[in-house]
Each structure stands twice: as C-alpha cells, then as structure tokens.
C-alpha positions in Angstrom: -37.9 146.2 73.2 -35.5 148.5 71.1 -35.7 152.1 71.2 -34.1 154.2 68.8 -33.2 157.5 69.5 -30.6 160.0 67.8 -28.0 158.3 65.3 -24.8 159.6 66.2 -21.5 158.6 64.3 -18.5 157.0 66.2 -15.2 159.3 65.7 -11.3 159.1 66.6 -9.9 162.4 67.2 -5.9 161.7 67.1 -4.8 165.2 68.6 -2.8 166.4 70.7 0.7 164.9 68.6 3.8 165.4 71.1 6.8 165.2 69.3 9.9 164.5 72.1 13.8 165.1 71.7 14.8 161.3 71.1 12.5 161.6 67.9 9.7 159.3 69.2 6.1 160.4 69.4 2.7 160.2 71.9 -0.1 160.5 70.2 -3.9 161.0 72.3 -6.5 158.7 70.7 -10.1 159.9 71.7 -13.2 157.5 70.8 -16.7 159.2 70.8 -19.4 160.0 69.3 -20.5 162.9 67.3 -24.4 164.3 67.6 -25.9 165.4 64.4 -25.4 168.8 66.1 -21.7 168.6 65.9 -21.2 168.3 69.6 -18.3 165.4 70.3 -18.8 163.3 73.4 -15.9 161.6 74.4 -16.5 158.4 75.7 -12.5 156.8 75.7 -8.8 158.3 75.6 -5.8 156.3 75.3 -2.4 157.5 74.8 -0.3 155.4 71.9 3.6 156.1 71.6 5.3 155.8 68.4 8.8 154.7 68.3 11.6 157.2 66.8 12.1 154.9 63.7 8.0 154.9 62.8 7.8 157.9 63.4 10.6 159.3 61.0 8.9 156.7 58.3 5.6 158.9 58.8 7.4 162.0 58.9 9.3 161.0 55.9 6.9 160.1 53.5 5.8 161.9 50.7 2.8 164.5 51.4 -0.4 164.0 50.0 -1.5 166.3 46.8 -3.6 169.1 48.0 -3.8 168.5 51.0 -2.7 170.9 54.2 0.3 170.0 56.7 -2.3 169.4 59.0 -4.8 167.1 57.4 -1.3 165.2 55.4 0.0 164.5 59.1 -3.4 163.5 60.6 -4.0 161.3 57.5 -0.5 159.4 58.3 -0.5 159.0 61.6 -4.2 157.3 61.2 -2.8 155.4 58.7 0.1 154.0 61.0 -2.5 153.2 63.7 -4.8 151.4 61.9 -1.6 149.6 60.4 -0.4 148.4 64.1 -3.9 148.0 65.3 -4.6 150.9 67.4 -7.2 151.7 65.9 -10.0 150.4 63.6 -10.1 150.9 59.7 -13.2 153.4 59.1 -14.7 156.7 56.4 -12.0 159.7 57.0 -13.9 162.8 56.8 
C-alpha cells in the first residue's frame, strides 16, 4: 500500500568551487531534496575534481547574456558535469 506524502523536488547544489594553484578545481556536489517550504535536506555529497585543462575550457568560454558571474559559472560547471557523467541532466532553476 502506497502512501503519498509531501512532493519534494530532487536538487544538486554544486558549491563550495575551490580553485587551487596548479589551475585544477574541486567542486562539492550535494543531492537532496527541497520541501515546498524551501528547506534543503541533504541526503549525498561527493567531491568531483576537475583537471587544470577542463577547467581553463570552463573558465574560458564565453559568458552567457544576462546572466551574473555567479549563475554563468554555476551554469558551466553543471554543464561539464553532466557532460562527464557526474551528474544527471535535469530543469536548472
């Protein structure tokens, strides 16, 4: 017997992004949930590094139209994940 209780949507939260000396970067992949109260619940965390040559690919391509630093960054490195396999393809809100 089912029972259905509160839909919640699955998120990836990508952040902290450590950049390091030798140009590579560590990026923190959280998977949770997110309540229709906002709240996050974090249910995994995996730590992905990115090699100094993908990451100066990310770095160097060309921002996104009106869109912040923050949000063109997040947007790229989510891109490269999904790319690799890191992560699942899903809606970016």
């Amino acid at each position: 017997m089912p029972i259905t209780g509160e839909q919640v949507t699955i998120v990836h939260k990508l952040l902290p992004l450590t950049l390091f000396a030798d140009g590579s970067t560590e990026v923190v992949i959280r998977r949770g949930l997110e309540h229709a109260s906002g709240e996050f619940e974090s249910l995994t965390e995996k730590r992905v590094r990115i090699s100094a040559e993908d990451t100066s690919a990310v770095l160097d391509a060309p921002p996104t139209p009106g869109m912040t630093r923050r949000d063109d960054l997040s947007l790229a490195v989510y891109l490269y994940l999904v790319q690799t396999g890191q992560v699942e393809a899903g809606t970016i809100s």
